[in-house]
C-alpha positions as CSV (number, residue, x, y, z in Angstrom):
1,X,108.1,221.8,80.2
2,X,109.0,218.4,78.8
3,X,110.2,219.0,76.0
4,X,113.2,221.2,74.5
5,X,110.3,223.3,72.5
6,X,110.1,226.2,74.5
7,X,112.2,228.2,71.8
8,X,110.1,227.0,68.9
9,X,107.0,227.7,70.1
10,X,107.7,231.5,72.4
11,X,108.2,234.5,70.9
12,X,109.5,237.6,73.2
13,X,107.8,240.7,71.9
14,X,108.4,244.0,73.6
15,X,108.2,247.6,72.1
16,X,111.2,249.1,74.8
17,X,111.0,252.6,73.7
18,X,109.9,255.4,71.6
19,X,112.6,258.4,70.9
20,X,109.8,261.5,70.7
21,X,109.7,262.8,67.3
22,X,111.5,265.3,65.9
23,X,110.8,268.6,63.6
24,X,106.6,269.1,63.5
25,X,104.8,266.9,61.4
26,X,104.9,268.1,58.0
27,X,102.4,267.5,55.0
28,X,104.2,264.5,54.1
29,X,105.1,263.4,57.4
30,X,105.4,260.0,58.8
31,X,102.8,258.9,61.7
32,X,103.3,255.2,62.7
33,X,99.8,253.2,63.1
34,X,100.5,251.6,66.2
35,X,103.8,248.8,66.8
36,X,105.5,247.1,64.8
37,X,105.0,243.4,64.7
38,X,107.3,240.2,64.7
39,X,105.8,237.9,62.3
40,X,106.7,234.2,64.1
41,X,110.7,233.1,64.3
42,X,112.1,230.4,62.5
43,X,115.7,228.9,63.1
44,X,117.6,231.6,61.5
45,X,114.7,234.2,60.5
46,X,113.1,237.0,62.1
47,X,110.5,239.0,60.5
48,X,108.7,241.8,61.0
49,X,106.1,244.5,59.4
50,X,104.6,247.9,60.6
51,X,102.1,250.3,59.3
52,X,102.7,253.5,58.8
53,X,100.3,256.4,58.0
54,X,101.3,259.6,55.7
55,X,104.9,259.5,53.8
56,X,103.0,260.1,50.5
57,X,106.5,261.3,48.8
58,X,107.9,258.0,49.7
59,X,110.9,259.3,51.3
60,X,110.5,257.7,54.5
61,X,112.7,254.8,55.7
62,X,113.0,252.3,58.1
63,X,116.9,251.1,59.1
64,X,116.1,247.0,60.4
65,X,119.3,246.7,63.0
66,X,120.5,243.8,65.4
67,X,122.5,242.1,68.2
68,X,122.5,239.8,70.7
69,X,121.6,241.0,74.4
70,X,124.1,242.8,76.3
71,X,126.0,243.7,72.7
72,X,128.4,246.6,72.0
73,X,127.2,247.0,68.5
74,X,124.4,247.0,66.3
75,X,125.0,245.4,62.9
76,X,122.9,246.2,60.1
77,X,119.6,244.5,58.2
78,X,118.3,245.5,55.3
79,X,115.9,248.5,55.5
80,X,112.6,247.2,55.6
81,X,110.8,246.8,52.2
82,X,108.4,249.6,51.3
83,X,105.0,247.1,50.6
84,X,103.7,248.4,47.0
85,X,99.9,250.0,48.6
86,X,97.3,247.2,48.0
87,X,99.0,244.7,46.8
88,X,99.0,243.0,50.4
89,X,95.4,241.9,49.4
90,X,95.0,238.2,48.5
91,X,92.8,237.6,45.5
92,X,90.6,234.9,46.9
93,X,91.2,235.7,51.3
94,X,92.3,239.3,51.0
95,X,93.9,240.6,54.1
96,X,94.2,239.9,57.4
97,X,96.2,243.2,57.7
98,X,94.1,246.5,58.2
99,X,96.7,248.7,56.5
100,X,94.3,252.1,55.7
101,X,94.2,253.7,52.1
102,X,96.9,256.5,53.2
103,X,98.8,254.6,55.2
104,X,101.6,252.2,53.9
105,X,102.7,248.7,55.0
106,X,106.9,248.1,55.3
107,X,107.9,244.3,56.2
108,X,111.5,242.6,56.1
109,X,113.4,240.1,57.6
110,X,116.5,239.4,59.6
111,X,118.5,236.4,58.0
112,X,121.5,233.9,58.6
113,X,120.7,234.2,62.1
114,X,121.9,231.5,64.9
115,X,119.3,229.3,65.8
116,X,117.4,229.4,69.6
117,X,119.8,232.6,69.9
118,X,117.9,236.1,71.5
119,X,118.3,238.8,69.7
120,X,117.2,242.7,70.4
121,X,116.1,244.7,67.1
122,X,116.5,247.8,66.3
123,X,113.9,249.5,64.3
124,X,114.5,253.4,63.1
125,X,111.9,254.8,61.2
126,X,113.6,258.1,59.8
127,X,111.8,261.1,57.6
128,X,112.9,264.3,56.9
129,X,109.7,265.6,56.6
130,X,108.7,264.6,60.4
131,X,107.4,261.3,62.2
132,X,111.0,260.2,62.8
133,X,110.9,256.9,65.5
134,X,112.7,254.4,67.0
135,X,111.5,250.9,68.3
136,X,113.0,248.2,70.4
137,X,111.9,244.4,70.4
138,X,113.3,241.3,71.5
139,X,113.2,238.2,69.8
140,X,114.6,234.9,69.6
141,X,114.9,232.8,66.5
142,X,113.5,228.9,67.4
143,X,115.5,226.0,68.4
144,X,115.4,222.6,66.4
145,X,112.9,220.7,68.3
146,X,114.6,217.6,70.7
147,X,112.1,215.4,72.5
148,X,113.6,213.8,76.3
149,X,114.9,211.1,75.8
150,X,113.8,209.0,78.7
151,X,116.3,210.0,81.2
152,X,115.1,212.6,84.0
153,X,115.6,216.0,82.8
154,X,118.8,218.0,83.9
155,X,118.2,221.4,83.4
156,X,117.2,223.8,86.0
157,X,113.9,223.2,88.2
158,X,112.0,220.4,89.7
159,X,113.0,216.8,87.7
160,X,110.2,215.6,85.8
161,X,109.3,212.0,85.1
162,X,110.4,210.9,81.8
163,X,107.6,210.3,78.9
164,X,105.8,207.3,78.8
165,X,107.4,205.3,75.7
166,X,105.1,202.5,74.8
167,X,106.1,199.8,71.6
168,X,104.2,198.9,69.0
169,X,104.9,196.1,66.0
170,X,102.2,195.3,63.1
171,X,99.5,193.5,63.8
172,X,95.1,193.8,64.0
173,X,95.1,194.2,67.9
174,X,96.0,193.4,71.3
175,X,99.2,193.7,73.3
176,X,100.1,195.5,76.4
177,X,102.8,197.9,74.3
178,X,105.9,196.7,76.4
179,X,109.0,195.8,74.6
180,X,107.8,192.2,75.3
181,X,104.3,192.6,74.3
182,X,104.0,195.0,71.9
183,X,100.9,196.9,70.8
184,X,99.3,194.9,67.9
185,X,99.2,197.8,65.1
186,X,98.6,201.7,65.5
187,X,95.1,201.6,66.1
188,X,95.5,199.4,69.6
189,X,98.3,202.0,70.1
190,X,96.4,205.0,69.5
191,X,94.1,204.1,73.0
192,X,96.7,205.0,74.6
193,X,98.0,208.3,73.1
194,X,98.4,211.7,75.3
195,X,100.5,214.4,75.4
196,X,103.9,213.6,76.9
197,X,103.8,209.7,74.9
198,X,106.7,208.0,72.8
199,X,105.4,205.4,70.5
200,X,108.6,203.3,69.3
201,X,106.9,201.6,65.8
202,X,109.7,198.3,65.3
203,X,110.1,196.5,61.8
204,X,107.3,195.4,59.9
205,X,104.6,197.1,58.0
206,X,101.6,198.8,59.1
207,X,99.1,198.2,56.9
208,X,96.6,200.7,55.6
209,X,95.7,204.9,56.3
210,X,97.1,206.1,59.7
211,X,95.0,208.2,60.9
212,X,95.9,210.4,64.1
213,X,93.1,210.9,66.6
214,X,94.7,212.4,69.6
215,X,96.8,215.5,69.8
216,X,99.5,216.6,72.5
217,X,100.3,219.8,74.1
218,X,103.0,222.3,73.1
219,X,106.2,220.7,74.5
220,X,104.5,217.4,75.3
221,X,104.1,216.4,72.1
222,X,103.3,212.5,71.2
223,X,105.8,210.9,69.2
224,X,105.5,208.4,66.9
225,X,109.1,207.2,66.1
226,X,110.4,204.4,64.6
227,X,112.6,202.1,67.1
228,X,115.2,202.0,64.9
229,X,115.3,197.9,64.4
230,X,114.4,198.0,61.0
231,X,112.0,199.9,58.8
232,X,108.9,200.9,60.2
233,X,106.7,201.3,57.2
234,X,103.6,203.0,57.0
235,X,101.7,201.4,54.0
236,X,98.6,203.0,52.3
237,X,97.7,200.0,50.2
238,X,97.2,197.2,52.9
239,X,96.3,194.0,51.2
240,X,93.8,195.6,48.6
241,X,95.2,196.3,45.1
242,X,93.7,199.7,44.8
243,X,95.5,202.6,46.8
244,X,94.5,204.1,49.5
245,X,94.2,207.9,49.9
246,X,96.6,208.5,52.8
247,X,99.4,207.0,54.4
248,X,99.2,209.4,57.5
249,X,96.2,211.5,58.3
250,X,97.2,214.0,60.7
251,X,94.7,216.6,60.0
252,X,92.8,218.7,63.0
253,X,95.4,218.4,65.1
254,X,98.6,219.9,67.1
255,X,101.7,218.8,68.6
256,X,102.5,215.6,66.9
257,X,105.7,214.1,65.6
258,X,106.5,211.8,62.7
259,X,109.9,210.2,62.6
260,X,112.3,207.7,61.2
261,X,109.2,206.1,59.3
262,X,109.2,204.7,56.0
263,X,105.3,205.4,53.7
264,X,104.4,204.2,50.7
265,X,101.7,203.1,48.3
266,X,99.5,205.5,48.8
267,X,98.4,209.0,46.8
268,X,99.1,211.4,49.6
269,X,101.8,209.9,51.7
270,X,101.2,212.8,54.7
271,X,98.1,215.2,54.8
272,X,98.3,217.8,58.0
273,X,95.2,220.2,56.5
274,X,94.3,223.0,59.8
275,X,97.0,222.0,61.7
276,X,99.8,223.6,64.0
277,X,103.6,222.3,65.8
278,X,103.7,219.3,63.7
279,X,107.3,218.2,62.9
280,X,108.5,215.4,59.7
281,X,111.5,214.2,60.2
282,X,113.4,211.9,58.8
283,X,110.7,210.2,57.4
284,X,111.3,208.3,53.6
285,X,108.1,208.9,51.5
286,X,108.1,206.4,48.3
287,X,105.4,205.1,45.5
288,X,103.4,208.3,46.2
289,X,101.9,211.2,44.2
290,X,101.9,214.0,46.7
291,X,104.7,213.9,50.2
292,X,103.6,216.3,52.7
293,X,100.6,218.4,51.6
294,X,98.9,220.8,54.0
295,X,96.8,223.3,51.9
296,X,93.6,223.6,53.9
297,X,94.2,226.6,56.4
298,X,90.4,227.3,56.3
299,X,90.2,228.2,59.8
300,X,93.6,230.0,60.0
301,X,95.2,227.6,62.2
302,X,97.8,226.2,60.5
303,X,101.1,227.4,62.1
304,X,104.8,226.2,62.9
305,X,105.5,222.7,61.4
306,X,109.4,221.8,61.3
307,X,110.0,219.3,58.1
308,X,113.4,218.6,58.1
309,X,116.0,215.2,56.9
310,X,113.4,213.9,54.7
311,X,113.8,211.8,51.1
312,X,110.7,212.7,49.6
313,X,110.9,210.6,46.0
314,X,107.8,210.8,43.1
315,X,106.9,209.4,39.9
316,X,107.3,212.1,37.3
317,X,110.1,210.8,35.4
318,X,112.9,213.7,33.7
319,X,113.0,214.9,31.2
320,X,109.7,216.3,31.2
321,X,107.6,214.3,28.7
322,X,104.0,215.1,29.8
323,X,103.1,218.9,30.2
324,X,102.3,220.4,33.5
325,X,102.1,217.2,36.2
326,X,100.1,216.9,39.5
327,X,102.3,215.6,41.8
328,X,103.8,218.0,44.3
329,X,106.7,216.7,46.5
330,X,105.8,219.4,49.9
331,X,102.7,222.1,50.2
332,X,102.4,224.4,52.8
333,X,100.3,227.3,53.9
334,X,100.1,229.2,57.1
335,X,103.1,230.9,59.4
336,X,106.2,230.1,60.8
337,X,107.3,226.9,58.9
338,X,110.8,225.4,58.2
339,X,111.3,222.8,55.5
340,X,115.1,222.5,55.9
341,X,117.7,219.6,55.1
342,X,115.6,217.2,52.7
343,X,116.1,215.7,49.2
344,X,112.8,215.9,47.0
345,X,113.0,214.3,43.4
346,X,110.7,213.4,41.2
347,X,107.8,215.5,41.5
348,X,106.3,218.7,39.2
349,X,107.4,220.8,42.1
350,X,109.4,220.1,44.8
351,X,108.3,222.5,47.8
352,X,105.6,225.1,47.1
353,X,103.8,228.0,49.3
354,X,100.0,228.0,49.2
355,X,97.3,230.5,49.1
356,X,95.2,230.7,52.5
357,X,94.2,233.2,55.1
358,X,97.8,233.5,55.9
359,X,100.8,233.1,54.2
360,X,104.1,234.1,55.8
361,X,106.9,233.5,57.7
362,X,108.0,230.6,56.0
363,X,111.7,229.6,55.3
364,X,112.6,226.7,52.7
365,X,116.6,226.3,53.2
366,X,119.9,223.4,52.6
367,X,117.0,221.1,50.4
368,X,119.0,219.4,47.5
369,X,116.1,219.1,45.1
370,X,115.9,217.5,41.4
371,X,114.2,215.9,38.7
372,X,111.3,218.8,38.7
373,X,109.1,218.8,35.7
374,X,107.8,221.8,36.5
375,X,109.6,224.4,39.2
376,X,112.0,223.3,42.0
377,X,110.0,225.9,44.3
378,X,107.3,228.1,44.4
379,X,106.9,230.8,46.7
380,X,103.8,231.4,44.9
381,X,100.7,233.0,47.0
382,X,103.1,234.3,49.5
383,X,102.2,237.7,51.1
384,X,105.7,238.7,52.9
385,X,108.8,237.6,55.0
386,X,108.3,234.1,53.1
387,X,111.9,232.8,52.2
388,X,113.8,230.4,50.1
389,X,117.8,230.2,50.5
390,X,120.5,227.7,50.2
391,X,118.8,225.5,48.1
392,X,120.3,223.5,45.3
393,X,118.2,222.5,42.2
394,X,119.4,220.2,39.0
395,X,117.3,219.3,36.4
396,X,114.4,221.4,37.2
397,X,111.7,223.0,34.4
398,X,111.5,226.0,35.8
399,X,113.9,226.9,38.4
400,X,111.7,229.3,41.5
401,X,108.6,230.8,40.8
402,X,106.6,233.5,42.5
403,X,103.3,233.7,40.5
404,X,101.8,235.9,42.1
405,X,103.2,237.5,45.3
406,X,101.2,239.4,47.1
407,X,103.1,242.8,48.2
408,X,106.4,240.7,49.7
409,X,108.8,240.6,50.1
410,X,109.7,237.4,49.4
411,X,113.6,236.9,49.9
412,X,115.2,234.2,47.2
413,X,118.6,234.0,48.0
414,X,121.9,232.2,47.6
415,X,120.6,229.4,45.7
416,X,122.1,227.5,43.1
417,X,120.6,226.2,39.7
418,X,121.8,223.7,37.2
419,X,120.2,222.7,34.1
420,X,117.1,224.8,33.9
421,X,115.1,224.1,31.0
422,X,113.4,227.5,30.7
423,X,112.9,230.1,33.6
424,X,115.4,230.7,36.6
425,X,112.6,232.9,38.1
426,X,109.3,232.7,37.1
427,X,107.7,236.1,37.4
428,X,104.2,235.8,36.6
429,X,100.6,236.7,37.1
430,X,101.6,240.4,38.0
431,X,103.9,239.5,41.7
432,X,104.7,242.5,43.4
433,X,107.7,242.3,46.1
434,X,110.5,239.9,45.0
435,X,113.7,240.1,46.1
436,X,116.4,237.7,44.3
437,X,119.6,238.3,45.7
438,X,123.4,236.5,45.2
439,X,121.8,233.1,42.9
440,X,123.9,231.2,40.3
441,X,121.8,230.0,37.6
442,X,123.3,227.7,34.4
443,X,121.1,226.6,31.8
444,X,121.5,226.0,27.6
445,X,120.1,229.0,25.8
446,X,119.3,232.3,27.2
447,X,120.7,232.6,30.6
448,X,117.4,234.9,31.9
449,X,114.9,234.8,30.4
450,X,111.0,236.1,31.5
451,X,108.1,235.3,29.0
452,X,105.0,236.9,30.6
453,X,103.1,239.8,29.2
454,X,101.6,240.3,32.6
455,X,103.3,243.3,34.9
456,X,106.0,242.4,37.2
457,X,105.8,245.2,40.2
458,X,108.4,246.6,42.8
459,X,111.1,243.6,42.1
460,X,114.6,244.3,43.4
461,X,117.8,241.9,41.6
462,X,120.7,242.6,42.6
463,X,124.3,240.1,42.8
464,X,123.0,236.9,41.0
465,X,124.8,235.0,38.1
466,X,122.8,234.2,35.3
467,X,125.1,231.9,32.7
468,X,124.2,230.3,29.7
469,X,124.9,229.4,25.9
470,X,123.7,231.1,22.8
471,X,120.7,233.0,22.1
472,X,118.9,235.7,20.9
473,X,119.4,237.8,24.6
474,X,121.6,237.7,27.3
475,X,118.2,238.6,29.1
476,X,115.0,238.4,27.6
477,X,112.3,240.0,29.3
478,X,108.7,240.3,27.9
479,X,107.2,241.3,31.0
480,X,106.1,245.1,31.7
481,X,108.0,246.0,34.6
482,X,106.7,248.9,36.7
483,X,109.1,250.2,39.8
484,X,111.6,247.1,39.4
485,X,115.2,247.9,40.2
486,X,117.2,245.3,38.5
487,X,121.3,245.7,38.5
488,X,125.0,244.5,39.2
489,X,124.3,240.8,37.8
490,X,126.5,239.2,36.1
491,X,125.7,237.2,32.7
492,X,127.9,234.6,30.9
493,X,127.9,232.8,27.7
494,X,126.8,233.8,23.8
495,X,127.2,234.9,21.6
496,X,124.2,236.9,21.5
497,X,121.8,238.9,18.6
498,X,120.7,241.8,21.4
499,X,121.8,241.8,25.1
500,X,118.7,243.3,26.6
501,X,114.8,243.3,26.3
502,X,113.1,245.1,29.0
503,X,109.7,246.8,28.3
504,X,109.4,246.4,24.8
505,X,112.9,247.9,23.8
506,X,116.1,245.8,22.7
507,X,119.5,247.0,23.8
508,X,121.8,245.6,21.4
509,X,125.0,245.5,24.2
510,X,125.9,245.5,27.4
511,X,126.8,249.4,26.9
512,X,123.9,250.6,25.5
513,X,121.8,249.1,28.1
514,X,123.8,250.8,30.6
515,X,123.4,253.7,29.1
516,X,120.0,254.2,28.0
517,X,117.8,251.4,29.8
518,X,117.6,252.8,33.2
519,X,118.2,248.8,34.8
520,X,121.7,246.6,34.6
521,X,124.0,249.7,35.1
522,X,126.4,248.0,36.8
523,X,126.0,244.7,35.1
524,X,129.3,243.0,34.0
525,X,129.4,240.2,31.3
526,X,131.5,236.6,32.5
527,X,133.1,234.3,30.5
528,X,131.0,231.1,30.8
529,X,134.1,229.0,30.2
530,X,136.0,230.1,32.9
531,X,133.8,231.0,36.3
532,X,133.4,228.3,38.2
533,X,136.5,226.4,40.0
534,X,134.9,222.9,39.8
535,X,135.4,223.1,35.8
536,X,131.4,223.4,34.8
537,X,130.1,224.2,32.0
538,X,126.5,224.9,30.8
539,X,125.0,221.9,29.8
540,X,124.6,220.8,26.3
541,X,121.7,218.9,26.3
542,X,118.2,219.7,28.6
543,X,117.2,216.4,28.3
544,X,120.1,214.7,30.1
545,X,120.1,213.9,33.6
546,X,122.8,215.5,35.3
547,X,124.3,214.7,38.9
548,X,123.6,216.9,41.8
549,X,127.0,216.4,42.3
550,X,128.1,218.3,39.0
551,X,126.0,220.9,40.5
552,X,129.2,222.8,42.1
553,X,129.0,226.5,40.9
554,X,132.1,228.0,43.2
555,X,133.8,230.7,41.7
556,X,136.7,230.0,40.3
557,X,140.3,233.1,40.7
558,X,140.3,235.6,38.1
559,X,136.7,235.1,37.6
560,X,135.2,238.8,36.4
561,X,132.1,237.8,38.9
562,X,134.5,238.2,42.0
563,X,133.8,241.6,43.8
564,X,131.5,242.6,41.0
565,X,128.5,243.3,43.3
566,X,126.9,245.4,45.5
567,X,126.9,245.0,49.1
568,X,123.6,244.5,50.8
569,X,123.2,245.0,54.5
570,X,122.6,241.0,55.6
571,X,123.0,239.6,53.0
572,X,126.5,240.3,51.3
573,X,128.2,242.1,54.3
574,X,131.9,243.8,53.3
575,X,134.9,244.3,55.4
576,X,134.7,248.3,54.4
577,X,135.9,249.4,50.8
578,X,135.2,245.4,49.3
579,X,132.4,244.3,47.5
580,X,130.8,241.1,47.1
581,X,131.2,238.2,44.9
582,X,128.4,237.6,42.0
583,X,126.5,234.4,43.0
584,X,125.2,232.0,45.5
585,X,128.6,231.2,47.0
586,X,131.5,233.8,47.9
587,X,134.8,233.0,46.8
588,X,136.5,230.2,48.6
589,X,133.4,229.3,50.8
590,X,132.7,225.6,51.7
591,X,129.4,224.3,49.7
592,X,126.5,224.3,52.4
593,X,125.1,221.1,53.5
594,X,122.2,220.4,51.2
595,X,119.6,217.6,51.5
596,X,119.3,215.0,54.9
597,X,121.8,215.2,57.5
598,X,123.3,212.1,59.5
């Protein structure tokens, strides 16, 4: 293989062994519908789901345990998520899972794993009432994806040649694509294109749509790179007035790469519709409506692109003048994605899931994302192991939506949100398997609220930090929730008329909801004024553009949301007897690395 892909594209997937069940099988008895699957890695996610028959008094569960080969100990996952029966199905694609009437689907993910690391999982279904099993798989999360250089590889077996690099500089044709006689423009270049080619694109603009012909072959990709002399700018407008609809076309296709390229002036600056293994990077997309888009997965195909150091920057201007806008800064459908590292501003939405045949696997992590006049992400259409964590939003509409999901779960996690205008999490058209877990949200107003009169199904909240000003609620909910399990979040700021609204009842304190609402049991109230170390406060005015940089939500000592929460097997792991910390960041953690790296 000629490329350093092998851990991005392979996924090991054994069943080891099978403990023989226990006591008979009862009435209620588990009875496992064949293996459980891995859903497709990502740099620090593994995913699986499995079907299992009987279980009908939901007692049944499923401990998710790991470790890396050859390890002493298994450390604990989260159980995997008990799928609400049904709600898998996709409105307009339904389901590519068989998962029978009596039978019940359980997914869940491994998290904050170490990238192109093998792991061995540990999978223990466990019912008292019979069916008790236990599965082994390996696994190995994927590796960022390195192209040779063109030095002879070093690693172990037979040296391979290095890739044919050819150059190319603007122009209408010719050239022999040596650094002395370049290619004249992408289209004389493309003549040449196979799997295992570098394309070095120097200074100058490339006029007009690039569209990609040619595709390359997992871990011989062809590379179309900027040489680094200057920009290399792909322009959609050409010498004509009127826009074109593309800057890059890469749709049909597999195994391409996009980097260090400039591309402007055109509607839809990258369009990958049914395609698989392409990776953005480092790309600046400007003077566009839409940055990446690939929402046609028609014939199921799309699968494992890797967008990554990206300044993505649109037209919608803040504060949100205009209603609902079009533009959308990245759109994905399919499996196995990462959109990781990039800095998105501008748009209606910043990074969004789509609905297709398949929607899963997909992890949107360290983006620093802003100016959204509508939601910073939405994990909307999502069917399960979908995740967003470590993202940072300012000045964003609505903060994360997920309207609808179908059956999850869909993990949102350690995030942190400034300046929201309305919702932190949008919750509507009836999702069913959300999971929002250690986020710190800061808006004016109510610090959550939900205005919906659509059901919200089988939601778990647990450790987030919800602060805001005055209002009528703490937390406002006008949805009707059915099986959600909401508790130990902390809420900040007032003073307000009622604390609580939750299925049609006020709670006029934080006691009394405690007591009698059946959710927020262990919620604790903290001071806005004095939680976060950096000095923060809510902002004043919605309208105002605020800094990413103000956007530090740390906890500060003394704070009443420090060891305030519940621990939760990978997410909020406890030395033994501790609990966690409220919020996206425990107490005296470095801030992650949000937007491009160097």
């Amino acid at each position: 293989m000629n490329v350093r892909w092998q851990s991005f594209t392979h996924l090991a997937l054994y069943a080891v062994f099978i403990v023989a069940p226990g006591a008979a099988a009862g009435e209620y008895a588990s009875k496992p519908l064949g293996e459980p699957v891995l859903e497709l890695p990502t740099l620090h996610s593994l995913g699986v789901y499995w079907i299992v028959g009987g279980d009908e008094n939901k007692n049944a569960r499923i401990g998710f345990e790991y470790r890396k080969p050859g390890g002493e100990e298994w450390k604990q996952g989260r159980n995997l998520f008990r799928v609400e029966k049904g709600a898998h199905k996709t409105e307009k694609f339904g389901s590519r899972l068989n998962v029978p009437d009596d039978a019940w689907l359980f997914a869940g993910s491994l998290v904050m794993l170490e990238p192109d690391t093998p792991y061995e999982l540990r999978l223990r279904l466990n019912d008292p009432d019979g069916g008790s099993t236990e599965k082994l798989l390996s696994a190995s999360t994927i590796a960022e994806p390195v192209a040779r250089g063109q030095q002879p590889y070093e690693g172990e077996g037979p040296v391979l040649p290095p890739p044919t690099v050819w150059h190319v500089a603007p122009g209408t044709g010719g050239g022999k694509g040596a650094p002395d006689d370049p290619f004249k423009g992408l289209a004389a270049a493309q003549g040449r294109a196979k799997p295992d080619t570098i394309f070095l694109l120097h200074a100058g603009v490339y006029e007009g749509e690039f569209k990609i012909k040619k595709s390359g072959e997992a871990g011989e990709p062809i590379v179309w790179r900027g040489a680094g002399d200057g920009e290399a700018i792909i322009d959609g407008q050409g010498q004509s007035a009127k826009r074109l609809g593309r800057g890059i076309a890469a749709t049909d296709v597999h195994d391409v790469w996009f980097e260090n390229l400039t591309i402007r002036n055109a509607d839809y600056a990258f369009v990958g519709h049914r395609s698989a293994r392409l990776v953005i990077r480092h790309c600046h997309m400007h003077s566009v409506d839409y940055g990446i888009t690939c929402t046609n997965n028609d014939n199921d195909s799309v699968r494992q692109f890797f967008i990554s150091d990206n300044v993505i920057e649109g037209p919608c201007a803040w504060p949100r003048t205009k209603g609902i806008e079009n533009p959308r800064g990245i759109q994905v459908t399919g499996m196995g994605h990462e959109v990781c590292y990039n800095r998105i501003r501008g748009f209606s939405d910043a990074v969004d899931t789509f609905p297709s045949p398949h929607c899963a696997a997909i992890d949107f992590h360290n983006n620093e994302i802003s100016e959204c006049t509508d939601d910073g992400t939405e994990m909307d259409y999502s069917e399960r192991n979908t995740r967003c964590f470590l993202n940072r939003y300012t000045n964003v509409f609505q903060g994360i939506s997920m309207q609808p999901v179908y059956g999850g779960p869909v993990y949102v996690f350690r995030n942190a949100l400034y300046n929201v205008c309305v919702e932190t999490f949008k919750l509507h058209n009836s999702p069913s398997g959300v999971l929002m877990f250690h986020n710190t949200s800061v808006k004016k107003g109510i610090p959550l609220v939900l205005m919906t009169g659509v059901k919200v199904r089988n939601s778990v909240s647990r450790n987030n930090l919800f602060i805001g000003t005055t209002g009528n609620y703490a937390c406002e909910n006008s949805a009707p929730m059915e099986d959600c399990d909401w508790d130990y979040d902390g809420f900040g700021g007032g003073p307000w008329r009622w604390f609580l609204k939750w299925n049609g009842t006020r709670y006029a304190t934080l006691n009394e909801a405690k007591a009698r609402a059946g959710v927020v049991k262990h919620a604790v109230f903290v001071g806005a004024a004095g939680v976060f170390a950096s000095g923060v406060q809510p902002p004043e005015d919605q309208t105002a553009q605020y800094e990413t940089s103000l956007n530090d939500l740390r906890l500060k000592p003394g704070s009443a949301a420090l060891g305030a929460g519940e621990p939760l097997s990978g997410f909020s792991d406890c030395p033994p007897g501790q609990r966690p910390d409220l919020g996206a960041y425990p107490f005296g953690s470095e801030l992650p690395h949000y937007g491009p790296r160097k």
